[in-house]
CHARMM internal coordinates of N, CA and C (Angstrom, degrees):
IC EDIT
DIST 1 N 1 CA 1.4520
DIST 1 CA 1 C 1.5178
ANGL 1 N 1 CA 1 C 109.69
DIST 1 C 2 N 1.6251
ANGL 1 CA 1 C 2 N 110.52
DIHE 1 N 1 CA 1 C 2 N 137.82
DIST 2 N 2 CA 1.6736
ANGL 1 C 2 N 2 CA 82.92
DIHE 1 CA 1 C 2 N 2 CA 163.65
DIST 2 CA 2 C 1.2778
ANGL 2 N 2 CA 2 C 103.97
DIHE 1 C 2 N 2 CA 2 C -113.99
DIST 2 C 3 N 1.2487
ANGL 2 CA 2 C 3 N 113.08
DIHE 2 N 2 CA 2 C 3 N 131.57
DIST 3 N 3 CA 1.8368
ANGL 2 C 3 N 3 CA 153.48
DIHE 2 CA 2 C 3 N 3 CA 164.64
DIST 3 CA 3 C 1.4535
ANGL 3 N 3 CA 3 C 98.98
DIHE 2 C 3 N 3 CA 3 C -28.37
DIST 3 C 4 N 1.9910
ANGL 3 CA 3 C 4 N 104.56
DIHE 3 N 3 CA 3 C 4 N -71.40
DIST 4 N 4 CA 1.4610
ANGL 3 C 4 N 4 CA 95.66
DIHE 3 CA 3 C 4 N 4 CA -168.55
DIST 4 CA 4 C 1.1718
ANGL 4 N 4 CA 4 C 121.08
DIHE 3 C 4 N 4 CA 4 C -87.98
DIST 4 C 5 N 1.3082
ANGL 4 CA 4 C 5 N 120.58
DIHE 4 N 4 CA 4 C 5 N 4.40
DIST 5 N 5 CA 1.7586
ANGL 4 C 5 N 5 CA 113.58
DIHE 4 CA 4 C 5 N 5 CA 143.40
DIST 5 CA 5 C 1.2453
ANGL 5 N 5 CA 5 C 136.42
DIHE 4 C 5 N 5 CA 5 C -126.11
DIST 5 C 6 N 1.7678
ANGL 5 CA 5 C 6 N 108.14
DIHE 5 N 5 CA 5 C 6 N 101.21
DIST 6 N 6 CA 1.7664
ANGL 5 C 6 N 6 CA 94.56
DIHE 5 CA 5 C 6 N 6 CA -162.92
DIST 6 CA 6 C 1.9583
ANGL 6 N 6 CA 6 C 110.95
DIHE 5 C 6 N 6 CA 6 C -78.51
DIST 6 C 7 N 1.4888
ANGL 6 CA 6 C 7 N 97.75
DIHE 6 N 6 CA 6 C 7 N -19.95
DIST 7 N 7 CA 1.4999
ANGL 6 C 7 N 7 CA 89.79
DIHE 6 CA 6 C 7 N 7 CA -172.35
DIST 7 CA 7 C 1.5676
ANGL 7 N 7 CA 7 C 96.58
DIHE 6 C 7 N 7 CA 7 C -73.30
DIST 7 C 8 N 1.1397
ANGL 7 CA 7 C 8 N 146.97
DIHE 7 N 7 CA 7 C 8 N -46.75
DIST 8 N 8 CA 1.6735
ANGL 7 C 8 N 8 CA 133.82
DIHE 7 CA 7 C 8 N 8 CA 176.25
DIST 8 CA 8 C 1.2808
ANGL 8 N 8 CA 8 C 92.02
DIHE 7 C 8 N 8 CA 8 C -45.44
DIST 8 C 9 N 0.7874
ANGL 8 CA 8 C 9 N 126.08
DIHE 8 N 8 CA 8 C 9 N -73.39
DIST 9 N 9 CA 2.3245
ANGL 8 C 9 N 9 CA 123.47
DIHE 8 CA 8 C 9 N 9 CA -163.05
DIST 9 CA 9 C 1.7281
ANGL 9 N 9 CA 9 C 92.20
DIHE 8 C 9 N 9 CA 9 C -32.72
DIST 9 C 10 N 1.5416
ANGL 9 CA 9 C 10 N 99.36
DIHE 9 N 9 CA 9 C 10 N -69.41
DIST 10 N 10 CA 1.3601
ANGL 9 C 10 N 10 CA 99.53
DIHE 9 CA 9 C 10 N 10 CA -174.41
DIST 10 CA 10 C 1.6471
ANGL 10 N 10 CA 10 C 134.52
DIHE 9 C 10 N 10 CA 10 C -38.26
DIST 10 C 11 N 1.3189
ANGL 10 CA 10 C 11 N 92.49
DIHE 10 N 10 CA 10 C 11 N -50.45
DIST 11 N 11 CA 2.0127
ANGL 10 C 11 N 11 CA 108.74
DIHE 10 CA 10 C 11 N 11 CA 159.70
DIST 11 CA 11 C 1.4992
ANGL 11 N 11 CA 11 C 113.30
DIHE 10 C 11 N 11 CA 11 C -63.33
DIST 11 C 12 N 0.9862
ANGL 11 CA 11 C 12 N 120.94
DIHE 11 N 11 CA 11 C 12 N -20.23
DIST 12 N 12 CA 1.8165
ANGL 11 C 12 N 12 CA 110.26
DIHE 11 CA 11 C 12 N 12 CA -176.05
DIST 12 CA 12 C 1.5670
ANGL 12 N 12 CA 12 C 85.05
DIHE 11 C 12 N 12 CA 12 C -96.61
DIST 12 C 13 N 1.6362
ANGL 12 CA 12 C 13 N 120.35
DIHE 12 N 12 CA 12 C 13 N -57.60
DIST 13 N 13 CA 1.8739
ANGL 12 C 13 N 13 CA 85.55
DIHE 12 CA 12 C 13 N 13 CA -175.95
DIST 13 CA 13 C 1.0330
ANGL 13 N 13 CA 13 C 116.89
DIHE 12 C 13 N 13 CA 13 C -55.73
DIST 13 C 14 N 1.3703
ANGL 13 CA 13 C 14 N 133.72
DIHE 13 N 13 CA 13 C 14 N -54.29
DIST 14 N 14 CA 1.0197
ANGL 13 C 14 N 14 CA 104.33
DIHE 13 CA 13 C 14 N 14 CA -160.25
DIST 14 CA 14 C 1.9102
ANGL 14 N 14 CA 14 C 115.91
DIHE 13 C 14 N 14 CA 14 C -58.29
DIST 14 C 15 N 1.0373
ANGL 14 CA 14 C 15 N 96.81
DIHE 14 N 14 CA 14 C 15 N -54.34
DIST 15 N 15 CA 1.6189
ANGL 14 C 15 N 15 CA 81.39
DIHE 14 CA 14 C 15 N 15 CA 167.40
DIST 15 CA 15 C 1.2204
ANGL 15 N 15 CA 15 C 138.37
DIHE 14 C 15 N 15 CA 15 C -27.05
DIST 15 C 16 N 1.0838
ANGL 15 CA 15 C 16 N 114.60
DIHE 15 N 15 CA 15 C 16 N -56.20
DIST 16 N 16 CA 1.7493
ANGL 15 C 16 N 16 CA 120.58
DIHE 15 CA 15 C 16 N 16 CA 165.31
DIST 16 CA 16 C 1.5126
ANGL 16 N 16 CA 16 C 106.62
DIHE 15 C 16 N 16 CA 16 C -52.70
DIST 16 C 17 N 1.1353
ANGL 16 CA 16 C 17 N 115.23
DIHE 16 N 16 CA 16 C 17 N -43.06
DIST 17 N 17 CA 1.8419
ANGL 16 C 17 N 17 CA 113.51
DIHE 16 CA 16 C 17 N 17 CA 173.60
DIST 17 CA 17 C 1.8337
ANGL 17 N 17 CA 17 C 102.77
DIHE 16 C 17 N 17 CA 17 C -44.75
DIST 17 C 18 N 1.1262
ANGL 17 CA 17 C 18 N 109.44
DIHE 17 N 17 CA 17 C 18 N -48.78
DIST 18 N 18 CA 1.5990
ANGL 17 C 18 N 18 CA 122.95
DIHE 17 CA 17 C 18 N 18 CA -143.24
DIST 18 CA 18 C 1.7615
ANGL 18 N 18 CA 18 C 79.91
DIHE 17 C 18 N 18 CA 18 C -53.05
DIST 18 C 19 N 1.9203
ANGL 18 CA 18 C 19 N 90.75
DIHE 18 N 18 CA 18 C 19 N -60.11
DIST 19 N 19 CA 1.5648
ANGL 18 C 19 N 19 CA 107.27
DIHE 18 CA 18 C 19 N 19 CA -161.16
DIST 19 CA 19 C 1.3789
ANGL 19 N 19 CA 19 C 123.33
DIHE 18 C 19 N 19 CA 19 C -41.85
DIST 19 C 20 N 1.6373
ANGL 19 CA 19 C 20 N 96.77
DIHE 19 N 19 CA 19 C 20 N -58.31
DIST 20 N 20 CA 1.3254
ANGL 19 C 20 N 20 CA 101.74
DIHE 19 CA 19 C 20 N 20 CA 161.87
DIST 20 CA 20 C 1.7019
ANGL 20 N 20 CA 20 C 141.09
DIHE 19 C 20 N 20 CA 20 C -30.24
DIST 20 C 21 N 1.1097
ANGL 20 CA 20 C 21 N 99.51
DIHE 20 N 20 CA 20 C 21 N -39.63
DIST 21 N 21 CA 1.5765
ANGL 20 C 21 N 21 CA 121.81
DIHE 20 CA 20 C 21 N 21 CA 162.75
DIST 21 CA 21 C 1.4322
ANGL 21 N 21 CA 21 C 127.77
DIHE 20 C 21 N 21 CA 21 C -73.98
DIST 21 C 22 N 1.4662
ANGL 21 CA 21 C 22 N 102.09
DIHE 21 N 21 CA 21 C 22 N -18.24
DIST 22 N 22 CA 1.5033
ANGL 21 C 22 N 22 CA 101.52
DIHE 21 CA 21 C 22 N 22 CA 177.61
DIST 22 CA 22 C 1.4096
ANGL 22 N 22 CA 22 C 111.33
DIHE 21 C 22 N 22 CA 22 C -80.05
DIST 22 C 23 N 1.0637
ANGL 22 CA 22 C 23 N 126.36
DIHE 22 N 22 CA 22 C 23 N 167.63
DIST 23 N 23 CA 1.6175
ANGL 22 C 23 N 23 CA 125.75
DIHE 22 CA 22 C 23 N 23 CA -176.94
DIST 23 CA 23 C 2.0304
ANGL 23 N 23 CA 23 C 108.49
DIHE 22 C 23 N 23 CA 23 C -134.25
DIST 23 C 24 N 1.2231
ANGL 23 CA 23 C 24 N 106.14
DIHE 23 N 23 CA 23 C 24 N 132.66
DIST 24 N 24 CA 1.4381
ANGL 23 C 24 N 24 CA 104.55
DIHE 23 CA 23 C 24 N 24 CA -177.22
DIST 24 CA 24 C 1.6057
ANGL 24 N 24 CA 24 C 108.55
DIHE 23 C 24 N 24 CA 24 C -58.19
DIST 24 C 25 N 1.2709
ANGL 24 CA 24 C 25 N 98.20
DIHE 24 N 24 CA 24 C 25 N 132.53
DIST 25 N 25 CA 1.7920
ANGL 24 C 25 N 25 CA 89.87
DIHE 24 CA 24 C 25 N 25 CA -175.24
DIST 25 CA 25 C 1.3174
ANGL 25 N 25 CA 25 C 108.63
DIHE 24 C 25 N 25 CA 25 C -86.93
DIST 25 C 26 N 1.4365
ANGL 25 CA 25 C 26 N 133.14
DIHE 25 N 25 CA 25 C 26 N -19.72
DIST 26 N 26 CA 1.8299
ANGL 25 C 26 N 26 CA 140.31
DIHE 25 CA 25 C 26 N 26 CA 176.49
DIST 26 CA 26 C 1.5276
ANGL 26 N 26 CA 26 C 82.43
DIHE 25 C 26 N 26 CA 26 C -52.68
DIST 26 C 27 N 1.2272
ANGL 26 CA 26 C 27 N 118.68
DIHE 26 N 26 CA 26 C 27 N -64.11
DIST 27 N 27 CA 1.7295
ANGL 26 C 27 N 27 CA 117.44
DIHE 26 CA 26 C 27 N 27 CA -150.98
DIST 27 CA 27 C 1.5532
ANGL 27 N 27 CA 27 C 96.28
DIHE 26 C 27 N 27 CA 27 C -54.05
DIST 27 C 28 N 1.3554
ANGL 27 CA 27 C 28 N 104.86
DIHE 27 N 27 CA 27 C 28 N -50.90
DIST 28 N 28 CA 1.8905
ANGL 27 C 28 N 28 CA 109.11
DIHE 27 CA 27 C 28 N 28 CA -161.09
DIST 28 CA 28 C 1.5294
ANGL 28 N 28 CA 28 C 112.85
DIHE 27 C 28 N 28 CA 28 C -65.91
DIST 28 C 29 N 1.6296
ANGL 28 CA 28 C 29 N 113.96
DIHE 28 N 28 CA 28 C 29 N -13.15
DIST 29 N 29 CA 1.0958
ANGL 28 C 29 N 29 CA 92.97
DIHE 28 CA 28 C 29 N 29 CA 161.75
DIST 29 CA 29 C 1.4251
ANGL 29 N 29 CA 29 C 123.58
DIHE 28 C 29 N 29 CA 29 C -105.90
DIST 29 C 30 N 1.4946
ANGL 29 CA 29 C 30 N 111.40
DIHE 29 N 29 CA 29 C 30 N -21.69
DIST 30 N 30 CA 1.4856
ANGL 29 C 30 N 30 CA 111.36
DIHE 29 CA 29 C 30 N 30 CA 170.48
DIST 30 CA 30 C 1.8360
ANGL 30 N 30 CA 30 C 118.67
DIHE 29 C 30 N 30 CA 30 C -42.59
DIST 30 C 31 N 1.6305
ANGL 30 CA 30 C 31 N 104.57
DIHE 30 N 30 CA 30 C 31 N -24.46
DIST 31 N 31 CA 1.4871
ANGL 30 C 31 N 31 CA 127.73
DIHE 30 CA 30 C 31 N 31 CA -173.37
DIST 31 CA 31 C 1.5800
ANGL 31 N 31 CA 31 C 94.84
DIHE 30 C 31 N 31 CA 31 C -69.46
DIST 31 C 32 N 1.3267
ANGL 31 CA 31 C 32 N 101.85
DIHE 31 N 31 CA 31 C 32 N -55.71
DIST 32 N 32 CA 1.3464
ANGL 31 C 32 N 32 CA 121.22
DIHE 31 CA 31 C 32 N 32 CA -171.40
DIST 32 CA 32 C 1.6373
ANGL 32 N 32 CA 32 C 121.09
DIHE 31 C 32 N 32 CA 32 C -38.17
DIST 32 C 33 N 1.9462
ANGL 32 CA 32 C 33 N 104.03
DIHE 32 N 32 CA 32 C 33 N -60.81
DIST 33 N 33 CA 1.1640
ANGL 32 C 33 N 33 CA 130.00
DIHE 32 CA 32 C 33 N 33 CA 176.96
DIST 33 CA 33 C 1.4143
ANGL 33 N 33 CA 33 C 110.27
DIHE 32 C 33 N 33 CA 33 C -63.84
DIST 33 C 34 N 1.4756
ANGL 33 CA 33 C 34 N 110.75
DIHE 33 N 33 CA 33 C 34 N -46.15
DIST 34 N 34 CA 1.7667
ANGL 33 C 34 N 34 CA 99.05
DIHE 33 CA 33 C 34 N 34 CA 175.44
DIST 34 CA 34 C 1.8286
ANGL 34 N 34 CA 34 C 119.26
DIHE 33 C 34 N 34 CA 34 C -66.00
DIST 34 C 35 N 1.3809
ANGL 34 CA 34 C 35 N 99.50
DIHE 34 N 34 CA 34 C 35 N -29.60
DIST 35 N 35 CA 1.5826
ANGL 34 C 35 N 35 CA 84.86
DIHE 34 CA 34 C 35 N 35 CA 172.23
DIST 35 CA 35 C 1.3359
ANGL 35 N 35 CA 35 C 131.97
DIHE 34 C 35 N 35 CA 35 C -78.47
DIST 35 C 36 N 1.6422
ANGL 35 CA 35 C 36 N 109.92
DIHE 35 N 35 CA 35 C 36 N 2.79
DIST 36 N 36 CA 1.3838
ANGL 35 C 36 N 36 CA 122.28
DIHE 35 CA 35 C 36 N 36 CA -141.06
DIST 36 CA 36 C 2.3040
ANGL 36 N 36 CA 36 C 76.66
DIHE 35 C 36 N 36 CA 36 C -105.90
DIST 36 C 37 N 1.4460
ANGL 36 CA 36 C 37 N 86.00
DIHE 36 N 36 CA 36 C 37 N -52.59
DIST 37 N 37 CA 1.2739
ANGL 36 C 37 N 37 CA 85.78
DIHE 36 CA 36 C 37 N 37 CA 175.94
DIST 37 CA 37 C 1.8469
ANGL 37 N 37 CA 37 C 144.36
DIHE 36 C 37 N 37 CA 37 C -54.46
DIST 37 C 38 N 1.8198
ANGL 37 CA 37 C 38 N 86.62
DIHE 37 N 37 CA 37 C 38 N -38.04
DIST 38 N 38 CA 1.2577
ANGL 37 C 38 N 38 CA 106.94
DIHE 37 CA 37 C 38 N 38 CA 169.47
DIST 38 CA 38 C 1.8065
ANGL 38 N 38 CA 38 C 106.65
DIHE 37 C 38 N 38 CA 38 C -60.58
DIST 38 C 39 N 1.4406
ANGL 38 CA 38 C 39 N 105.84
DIHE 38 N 38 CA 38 C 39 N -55.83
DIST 39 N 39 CA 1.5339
ANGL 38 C 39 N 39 CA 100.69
DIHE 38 CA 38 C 39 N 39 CA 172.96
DIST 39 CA 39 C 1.6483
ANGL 39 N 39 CA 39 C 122.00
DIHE 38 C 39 N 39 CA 39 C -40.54
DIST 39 C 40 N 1.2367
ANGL 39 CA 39 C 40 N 121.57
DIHE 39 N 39 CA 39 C 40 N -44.71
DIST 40 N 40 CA 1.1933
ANGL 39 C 40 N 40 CA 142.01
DIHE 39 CA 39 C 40 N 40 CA -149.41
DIST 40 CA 40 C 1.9054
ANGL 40 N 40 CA 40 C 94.72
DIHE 39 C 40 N 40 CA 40 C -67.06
DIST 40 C 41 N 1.5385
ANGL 40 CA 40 C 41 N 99.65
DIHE 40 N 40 CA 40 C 41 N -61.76
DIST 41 N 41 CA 1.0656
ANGL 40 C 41 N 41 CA 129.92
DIHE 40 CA 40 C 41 N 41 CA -166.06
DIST 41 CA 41 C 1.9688
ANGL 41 N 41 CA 41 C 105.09
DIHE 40 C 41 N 41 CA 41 C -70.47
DIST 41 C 42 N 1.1704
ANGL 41 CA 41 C 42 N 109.68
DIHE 41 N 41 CA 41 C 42 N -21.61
DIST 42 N 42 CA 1.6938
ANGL 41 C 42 N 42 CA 110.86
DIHE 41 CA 41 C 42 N 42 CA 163.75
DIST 42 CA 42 C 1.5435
ANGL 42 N 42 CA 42 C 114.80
DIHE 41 C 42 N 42 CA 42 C -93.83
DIST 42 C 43 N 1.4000
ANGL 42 CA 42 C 43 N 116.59
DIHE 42 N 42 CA 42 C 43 N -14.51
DIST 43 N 43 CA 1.0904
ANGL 42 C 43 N 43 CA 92.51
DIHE 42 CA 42 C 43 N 43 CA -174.07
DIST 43 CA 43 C 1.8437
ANGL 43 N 43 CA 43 C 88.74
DIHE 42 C 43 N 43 CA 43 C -90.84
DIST 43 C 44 N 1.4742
ANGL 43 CA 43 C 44 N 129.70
DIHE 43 N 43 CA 43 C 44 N -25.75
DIST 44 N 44 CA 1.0669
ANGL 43 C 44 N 44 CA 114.23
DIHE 43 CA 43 C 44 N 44 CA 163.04
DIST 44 CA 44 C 1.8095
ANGL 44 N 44 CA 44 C 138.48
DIHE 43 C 44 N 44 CA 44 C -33.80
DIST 44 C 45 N 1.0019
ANGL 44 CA 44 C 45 N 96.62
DIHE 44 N 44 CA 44 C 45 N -47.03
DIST 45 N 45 CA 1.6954
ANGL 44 C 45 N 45 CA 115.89
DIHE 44 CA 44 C 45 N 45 CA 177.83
DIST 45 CA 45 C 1.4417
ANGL 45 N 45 CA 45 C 118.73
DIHE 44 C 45 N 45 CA 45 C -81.60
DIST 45 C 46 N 1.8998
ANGL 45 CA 45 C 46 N 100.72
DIHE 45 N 45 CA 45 C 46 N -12.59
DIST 46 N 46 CA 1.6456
ANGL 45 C 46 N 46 CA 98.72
DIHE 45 CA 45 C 46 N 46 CA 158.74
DIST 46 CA 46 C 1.7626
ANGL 46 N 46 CA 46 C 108.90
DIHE 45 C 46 N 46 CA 46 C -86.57
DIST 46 C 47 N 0.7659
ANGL 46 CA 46 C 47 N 90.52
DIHE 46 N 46 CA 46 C 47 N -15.68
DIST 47 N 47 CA 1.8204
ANGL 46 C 47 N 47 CA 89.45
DIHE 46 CA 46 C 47 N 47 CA -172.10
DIST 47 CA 47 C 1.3017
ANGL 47 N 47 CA 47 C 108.86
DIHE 46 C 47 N 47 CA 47 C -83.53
DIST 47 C 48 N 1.2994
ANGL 47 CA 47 C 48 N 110.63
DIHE 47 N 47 CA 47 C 48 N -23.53
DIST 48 N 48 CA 1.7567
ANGL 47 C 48 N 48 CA 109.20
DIHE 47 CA 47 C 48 N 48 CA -172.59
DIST 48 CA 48 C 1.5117
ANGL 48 N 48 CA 48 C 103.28
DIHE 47 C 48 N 48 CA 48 C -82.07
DIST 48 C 49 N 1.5152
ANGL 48 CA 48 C 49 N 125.77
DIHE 48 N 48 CA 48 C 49 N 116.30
DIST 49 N 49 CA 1.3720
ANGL 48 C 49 N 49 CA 129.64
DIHE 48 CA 48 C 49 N 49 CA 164.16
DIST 49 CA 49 C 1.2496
ANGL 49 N 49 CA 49 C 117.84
DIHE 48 C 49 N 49 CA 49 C -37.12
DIST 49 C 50 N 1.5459
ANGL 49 CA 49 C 50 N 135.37
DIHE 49 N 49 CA 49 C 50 N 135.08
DIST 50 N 50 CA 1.7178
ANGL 49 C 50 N 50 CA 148.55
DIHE 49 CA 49 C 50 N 50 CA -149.89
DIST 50 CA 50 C 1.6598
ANGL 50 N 50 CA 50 C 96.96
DIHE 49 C 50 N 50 CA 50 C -126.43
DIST 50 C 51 N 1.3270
ANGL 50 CA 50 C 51 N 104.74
DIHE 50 N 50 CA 50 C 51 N 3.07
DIST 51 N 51 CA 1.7832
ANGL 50 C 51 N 51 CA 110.56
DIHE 50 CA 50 C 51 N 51 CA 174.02
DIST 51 CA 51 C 1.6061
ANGL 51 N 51 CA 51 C 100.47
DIHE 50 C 51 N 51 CA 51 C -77.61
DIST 51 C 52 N 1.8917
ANGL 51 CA 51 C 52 N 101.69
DIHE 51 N 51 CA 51 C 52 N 134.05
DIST 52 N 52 CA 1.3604
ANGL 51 C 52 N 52 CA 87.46
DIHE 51 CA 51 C 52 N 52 CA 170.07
DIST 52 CA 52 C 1.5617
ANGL 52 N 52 CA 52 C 129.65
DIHE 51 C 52 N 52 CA 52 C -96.54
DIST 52 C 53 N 1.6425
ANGL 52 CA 52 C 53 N 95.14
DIHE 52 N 52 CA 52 C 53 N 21.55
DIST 53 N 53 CA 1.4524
ANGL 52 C 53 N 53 CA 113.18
DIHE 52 CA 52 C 53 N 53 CA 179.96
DIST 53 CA 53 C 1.5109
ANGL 53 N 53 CA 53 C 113.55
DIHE 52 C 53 N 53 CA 53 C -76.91
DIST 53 C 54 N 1.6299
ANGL 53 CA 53 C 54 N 115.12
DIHE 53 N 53 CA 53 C 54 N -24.14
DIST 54 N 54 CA 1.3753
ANGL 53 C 54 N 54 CA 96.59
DIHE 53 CA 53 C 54 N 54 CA 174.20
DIST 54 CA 54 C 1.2577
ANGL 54 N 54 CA 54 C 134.37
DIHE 53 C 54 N 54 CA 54 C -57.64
DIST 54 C 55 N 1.2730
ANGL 54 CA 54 C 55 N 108.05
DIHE 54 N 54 CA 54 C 55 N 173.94
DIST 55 N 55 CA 1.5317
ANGL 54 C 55 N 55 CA 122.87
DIHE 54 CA 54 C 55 N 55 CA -179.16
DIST 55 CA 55 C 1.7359
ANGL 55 N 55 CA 55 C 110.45
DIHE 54 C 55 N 55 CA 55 C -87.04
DIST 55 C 56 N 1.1565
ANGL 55 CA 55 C 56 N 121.58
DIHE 55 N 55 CA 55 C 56 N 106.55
DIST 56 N 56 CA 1.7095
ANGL 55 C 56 N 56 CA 123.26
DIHE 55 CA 55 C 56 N 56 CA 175.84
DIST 56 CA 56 C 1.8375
ANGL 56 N 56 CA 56 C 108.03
DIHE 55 C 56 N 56 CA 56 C -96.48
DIST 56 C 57 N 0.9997
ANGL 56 CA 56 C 57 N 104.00
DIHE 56 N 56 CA 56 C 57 N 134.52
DIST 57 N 57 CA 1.7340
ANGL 56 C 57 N 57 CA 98.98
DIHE 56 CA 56 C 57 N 57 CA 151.76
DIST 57 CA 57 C 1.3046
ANGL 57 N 57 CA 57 C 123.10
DIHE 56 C 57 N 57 CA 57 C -75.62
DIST 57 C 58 N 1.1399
ANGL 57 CA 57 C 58 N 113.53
DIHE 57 N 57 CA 57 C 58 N 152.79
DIST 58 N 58 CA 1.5386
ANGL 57 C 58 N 58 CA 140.27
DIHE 57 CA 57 C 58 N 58 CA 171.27
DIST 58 CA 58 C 1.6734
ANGL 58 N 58 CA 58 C 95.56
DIHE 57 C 58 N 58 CA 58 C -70.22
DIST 58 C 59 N 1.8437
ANGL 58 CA 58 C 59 N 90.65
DIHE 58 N 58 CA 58 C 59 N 175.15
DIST 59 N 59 CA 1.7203
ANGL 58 C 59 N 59 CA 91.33
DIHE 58 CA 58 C 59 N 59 CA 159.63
DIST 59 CA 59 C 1.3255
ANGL 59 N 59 CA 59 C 109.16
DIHE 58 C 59 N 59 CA 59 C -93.04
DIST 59 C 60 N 1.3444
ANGL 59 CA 59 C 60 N 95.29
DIHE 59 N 59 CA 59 C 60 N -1.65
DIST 60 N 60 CA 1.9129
ANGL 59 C 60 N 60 CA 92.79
DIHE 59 CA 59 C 60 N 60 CA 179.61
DIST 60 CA 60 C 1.2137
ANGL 60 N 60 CA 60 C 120.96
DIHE 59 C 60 N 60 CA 60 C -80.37
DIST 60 C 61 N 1.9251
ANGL 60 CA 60 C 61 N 113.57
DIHE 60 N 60 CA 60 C 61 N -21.46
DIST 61 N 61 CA 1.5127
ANGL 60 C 61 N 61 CA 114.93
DIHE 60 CA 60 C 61 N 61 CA -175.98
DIST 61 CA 61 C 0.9454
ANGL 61 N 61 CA 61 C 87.27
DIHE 60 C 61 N 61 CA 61 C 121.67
DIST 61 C 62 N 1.1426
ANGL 61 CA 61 C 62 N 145.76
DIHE 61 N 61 CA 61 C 62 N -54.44
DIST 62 N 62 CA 1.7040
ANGL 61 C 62 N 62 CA 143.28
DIHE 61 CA 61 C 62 N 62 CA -176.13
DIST 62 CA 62 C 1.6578
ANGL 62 N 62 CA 62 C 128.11
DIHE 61 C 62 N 62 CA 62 C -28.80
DIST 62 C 63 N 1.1531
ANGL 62 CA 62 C 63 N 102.88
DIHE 62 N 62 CA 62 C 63 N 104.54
DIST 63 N 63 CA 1.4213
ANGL 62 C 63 N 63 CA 91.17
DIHE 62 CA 62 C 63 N 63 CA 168.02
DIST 63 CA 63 C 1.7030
ANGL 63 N 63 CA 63 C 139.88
DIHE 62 C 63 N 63 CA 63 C -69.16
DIST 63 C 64 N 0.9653
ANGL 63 CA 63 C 64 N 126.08
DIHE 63 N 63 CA 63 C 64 N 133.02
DIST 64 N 64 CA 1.3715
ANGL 63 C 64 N 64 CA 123.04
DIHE 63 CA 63 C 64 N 64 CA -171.93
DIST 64 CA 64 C 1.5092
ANGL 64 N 64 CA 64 C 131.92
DIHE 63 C 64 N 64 CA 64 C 103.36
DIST 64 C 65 N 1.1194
ANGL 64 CA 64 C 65 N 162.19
DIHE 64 N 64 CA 64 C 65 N 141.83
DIST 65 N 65 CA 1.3747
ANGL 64 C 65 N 65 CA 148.64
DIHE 64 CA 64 C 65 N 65 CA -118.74
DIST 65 CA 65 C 1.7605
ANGL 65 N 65 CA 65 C 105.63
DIHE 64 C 65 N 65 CA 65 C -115.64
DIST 65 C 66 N 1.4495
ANGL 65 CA 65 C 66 N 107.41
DIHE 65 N 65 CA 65 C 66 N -7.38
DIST 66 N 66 CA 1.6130
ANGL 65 C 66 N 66 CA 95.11
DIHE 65 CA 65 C 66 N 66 CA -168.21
DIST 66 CA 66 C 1.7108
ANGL 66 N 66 CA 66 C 95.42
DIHE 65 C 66 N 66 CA 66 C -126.13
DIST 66 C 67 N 1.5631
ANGL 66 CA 66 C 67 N 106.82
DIHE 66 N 66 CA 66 C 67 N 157.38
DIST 67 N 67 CA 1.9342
ANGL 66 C 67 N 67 CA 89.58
DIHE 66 CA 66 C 67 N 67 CA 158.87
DIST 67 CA 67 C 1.1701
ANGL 67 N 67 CA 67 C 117.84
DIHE 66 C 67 N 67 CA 67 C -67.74
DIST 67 C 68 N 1.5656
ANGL 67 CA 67 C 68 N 110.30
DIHE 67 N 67 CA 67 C 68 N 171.19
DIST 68 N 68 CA 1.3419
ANGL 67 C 68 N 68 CA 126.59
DIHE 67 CA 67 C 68 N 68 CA -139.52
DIST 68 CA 68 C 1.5391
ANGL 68 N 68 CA 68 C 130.03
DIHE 67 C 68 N 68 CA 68 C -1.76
DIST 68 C 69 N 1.2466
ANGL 68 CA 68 C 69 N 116.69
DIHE 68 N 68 CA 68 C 69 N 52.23
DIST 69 N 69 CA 1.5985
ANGL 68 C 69 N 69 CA 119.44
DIHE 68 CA 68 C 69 N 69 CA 165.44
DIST 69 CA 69 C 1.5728
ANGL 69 N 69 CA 69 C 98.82
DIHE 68 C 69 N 69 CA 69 C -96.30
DIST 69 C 70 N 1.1620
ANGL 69 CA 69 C 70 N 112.62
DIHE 69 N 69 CA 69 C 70 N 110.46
DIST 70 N 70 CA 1.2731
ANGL 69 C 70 N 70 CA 115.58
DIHE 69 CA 69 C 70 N 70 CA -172.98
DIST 70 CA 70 C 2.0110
ANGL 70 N 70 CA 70 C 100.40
DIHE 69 C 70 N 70 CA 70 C -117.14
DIST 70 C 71 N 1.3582
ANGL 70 CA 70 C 71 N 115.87
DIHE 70 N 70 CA 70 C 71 N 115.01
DIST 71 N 71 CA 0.9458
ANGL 70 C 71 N 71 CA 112.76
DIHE 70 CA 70 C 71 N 71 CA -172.23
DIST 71 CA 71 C 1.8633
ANGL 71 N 71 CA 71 C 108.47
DIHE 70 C 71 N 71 CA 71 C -143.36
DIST 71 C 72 N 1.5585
ANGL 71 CA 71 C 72 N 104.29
DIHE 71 N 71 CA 71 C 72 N 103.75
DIST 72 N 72 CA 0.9882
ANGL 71 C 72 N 72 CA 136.76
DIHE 71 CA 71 C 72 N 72 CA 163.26
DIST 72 CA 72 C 1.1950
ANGL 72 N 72 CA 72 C 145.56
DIHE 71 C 72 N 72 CA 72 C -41.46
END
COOR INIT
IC SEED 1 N 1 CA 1 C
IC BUILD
């Protein structure tokens, strides 16, 4: 502490209070973007049909899950 000046002590805590309270804003939005994404990405996987009757592509272009099931 310093003794012979309480109003400086007083101005640096409180300052350090202020700081303390501040929050890095890079972090808050990087926070931001991952939840934004995580959302993004569930509402994706609600939309995608869980039937295993659909029709998927191949990497070949092919529709349908086996060779030659060709379904039109």
């Amino acid at each position: 502490m310093m003794w012979d000046n309480v109003k400086e002590e007083e101005r640096l805590h409180d300052r350090g209070e202020e700081l303390l309270e501040e929050t890095d804003w890079v972090m808050d939005i990087m926070r931001l973007r991952k939840m934004m994404e995580s959302s993004l990405s569930k509402d994706r996987s609600e939309k995608e049909p869980t039937s295993d009757k659909t029709l998927r592509r191949t990497r070949s272009g092919r529709v349908g899950g086996m060779i030659g099931c060709y379904k039109e």
